[in-house]
C-alpha positions in Angstrom: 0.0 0.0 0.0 1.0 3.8 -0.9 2.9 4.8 2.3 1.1 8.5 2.4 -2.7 6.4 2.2 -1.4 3.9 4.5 -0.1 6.7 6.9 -3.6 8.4 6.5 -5.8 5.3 7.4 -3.3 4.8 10.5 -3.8 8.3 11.9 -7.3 8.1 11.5 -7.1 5.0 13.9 -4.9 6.8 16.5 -7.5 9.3 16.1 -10.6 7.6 17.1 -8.5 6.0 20.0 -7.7 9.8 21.3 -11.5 9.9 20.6 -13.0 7.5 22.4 -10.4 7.8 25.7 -11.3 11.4 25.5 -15.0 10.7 25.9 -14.8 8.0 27.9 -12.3 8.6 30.5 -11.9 12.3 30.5 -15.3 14.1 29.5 -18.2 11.2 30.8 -16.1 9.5 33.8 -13.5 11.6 34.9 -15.3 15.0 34.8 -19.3 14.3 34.9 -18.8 11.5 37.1 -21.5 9.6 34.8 -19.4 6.0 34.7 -17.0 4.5 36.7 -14.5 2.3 35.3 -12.9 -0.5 36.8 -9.0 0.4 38.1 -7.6 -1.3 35.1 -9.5 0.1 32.6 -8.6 3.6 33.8 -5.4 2.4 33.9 -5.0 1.7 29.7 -7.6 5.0 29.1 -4.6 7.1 31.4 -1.8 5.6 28.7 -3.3 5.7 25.9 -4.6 9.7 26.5 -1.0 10.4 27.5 0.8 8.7 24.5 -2.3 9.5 21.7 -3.1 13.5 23.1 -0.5 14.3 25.9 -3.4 15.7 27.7 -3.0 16.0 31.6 -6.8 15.0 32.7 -6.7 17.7 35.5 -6.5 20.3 33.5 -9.1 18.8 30.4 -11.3 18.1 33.5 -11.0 21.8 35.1 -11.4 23.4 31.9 -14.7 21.5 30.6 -16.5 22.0 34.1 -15.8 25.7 33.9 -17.2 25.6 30.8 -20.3 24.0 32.2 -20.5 26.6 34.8 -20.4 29.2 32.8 -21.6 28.4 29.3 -21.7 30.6 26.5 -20.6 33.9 29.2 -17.7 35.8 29.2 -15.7 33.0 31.7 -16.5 30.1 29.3 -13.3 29.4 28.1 -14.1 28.0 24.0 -17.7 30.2 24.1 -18.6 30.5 20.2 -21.4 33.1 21.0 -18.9 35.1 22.7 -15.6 34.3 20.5 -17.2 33.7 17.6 -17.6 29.8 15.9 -14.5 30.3 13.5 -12.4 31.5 16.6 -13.1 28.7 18.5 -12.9 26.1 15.4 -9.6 27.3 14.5 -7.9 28.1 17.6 -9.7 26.0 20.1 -6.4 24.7 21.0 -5.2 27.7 22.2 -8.4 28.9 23.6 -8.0 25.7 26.0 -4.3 26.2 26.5 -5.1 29.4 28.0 -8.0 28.4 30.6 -5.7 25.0 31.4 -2.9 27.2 32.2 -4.8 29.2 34.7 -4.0 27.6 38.2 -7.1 29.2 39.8 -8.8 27.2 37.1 -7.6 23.8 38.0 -7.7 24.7 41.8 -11.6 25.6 41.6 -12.3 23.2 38.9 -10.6 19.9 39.9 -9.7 19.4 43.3 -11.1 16.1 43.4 -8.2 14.9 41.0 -4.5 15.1 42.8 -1.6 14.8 40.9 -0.2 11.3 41.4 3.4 10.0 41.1 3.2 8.7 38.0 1.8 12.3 36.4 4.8 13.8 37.8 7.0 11.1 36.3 5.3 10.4 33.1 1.8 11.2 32.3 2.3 15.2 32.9 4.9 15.9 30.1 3.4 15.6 27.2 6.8 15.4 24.5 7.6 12.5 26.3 4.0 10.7 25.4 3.4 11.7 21.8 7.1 11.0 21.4 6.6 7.4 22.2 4.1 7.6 19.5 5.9 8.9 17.0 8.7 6.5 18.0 6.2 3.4 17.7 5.1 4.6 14.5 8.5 4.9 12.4 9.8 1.6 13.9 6.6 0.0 13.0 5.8 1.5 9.7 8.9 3.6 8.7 9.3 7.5 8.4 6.8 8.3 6.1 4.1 7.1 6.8 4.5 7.7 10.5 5.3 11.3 9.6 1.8 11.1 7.6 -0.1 9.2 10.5 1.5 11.6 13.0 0.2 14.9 11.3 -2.8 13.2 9.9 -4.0 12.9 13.5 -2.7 15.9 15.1 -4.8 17.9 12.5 -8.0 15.5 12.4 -8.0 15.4 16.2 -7.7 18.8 17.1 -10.3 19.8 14.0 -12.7 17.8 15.8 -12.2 18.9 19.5 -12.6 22.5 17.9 -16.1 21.5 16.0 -17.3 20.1 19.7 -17.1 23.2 21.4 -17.7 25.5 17.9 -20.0 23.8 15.4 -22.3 21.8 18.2 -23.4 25.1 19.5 -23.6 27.1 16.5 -25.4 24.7 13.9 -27.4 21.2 14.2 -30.5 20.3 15.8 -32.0 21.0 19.4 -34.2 18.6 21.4 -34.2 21.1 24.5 -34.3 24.3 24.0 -32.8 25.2 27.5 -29.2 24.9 26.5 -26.8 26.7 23.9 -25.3 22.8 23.0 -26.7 21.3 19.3 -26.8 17.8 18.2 -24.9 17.3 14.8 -25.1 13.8 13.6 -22.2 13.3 11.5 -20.1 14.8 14.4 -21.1 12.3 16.8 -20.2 9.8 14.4 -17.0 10.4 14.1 -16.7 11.6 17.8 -17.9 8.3 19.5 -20.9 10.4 20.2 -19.9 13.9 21.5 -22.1 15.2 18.6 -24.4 15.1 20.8 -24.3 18.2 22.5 -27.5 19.7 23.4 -28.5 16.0 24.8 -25.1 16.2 27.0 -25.6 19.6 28.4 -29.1 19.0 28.9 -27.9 16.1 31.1 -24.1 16.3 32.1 -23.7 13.6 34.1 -25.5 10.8 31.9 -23.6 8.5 30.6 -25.7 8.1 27.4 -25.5 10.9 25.0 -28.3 9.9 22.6 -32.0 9.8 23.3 -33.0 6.8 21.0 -31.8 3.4 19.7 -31.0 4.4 16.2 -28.7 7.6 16.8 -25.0 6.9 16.9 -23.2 7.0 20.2 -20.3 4.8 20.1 -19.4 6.0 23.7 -22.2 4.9 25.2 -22.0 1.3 23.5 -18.7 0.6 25.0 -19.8 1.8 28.2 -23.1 -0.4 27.9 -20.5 -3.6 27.0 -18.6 -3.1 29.7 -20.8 -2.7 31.9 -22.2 -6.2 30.8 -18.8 -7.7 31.9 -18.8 -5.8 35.2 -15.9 -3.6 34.3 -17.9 -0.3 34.2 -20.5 0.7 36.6 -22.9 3.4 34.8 -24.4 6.1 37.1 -27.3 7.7 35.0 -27.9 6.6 31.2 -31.4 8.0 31.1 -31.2 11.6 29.0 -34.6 12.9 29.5 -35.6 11.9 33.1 -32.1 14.0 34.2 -32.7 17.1 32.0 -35.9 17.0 33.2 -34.4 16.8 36.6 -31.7 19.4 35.7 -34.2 22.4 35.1 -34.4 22.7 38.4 -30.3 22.4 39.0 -27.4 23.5 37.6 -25.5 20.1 38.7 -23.1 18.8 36.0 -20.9 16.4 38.3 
């Protein structure tokens, strides 16, 4: 196979694993406290975020429950009513740099998440992760095509962090009209279900993003199988009994 396609097809891969860890273990367990996973689970979700997105969770988790307090107002950190959706598509990244670099931020925002040995060793520097990556990839499918997987996902996986926070509260569809959030199909498809947006703000701390059978929330279906083999124990799945709930409460953990 042509080493470029072969280098697109694996950073697609990588970037669906950064994908689903993100969902999973950062945005639905980790900061909504909607699932709990079992030890060793969190384990391989905490490796394969450090070496796929050298995110450090505390500061994902501080910044995505500030934006939850503060939605779509002046202290939401990746507002697109107040930035602007191209601002925040485009330079989402930075947009989040700046809010994770606050230490009143992660201080208010995630005190329920100490920094552990191995995050000072390891899992808080970032280079060191994605360098392991990189490493993997060339040894395993030689310069160019790592080089190609390597970029392929950088751009792919921050494109679609950015049209989270920018396109699903700008275009799409609303089933409750009590939250800025949209639900964009094709986004959640290729977000494990994060497309889902007005569904997950009307309910933060449900496990389950969609409403019925037939939408498309890959998330949720890993969660549902592991939770068949005891290795995930869900919280709340049910999407309209807690936004029905959450009109009265502005709960999202």
């Amino acid at each position: 196979m042509n080493a470029v396609l072969l280098g697109i097809i694996v950073g697609f891969g990588i970037t669906q694993v950064a994908i689903f860890t993100t969902t999973l273990y950062l945005h639905r367990e980790l900061t909504h406290k909607a699932v709990t996973f079992h030890p060793f689970i969190n384990e391989i979700f905490r490796l394969l975020t450090w070496i796929t997105s050298g995110i450090r969770p505390r500061q994902w988790v501080a910044v995505h429950r500030k934006h939850h307090a503060h939605t779509d107002t002046a202290e939401d950190p990746h507002s697109p009513l107040v930035h602007g959706w191209k601002k925040v598509q485009l330079m989402n990244v930075f947009l989040y740099r700046k809010a994770a670099s606050d230490e009143k931020t992660i201080a208010n925002y995630a005190r329920d998440l100490p920094q552990r040995r191995t995050d000072r060793l390891f899992f808080d520097h970032a280079i060191l992760g994605l360098g392991l990556l990189f490493t993997g990839l060339v040894f395993s499918f030689g310069i160019i095509t790592a080089g190609v997987a390597f970029a392929f996902h950088a751009v792919l996986y921050l494109g679609l962090s950015g049209s989270v926070n920018s396109v699903a509260h700008h275009f799409g569809r609303k089933s409750y009209k009590t939250n800025s959030g949209t639900n964009v199909t094709w986004l959640a498809l290729l977000t494990a279900g994060e497309g889902f947006h007005n569904h997950h703000h009307a309910a933060p701390t449900s496990a389950r993003f969609s409403r019925r059978w037939f939408q498309v929330d890959p998330g949720w279906w890993v969660i549902k199988t592991l939770s068949l083999i005891k290795l995930a124990n869900i919280r709340h799945s049910d999407v309209d009994k807690l936004a029905s709930r959450n009109l009265k409460s502005t709960n999202f953990i």
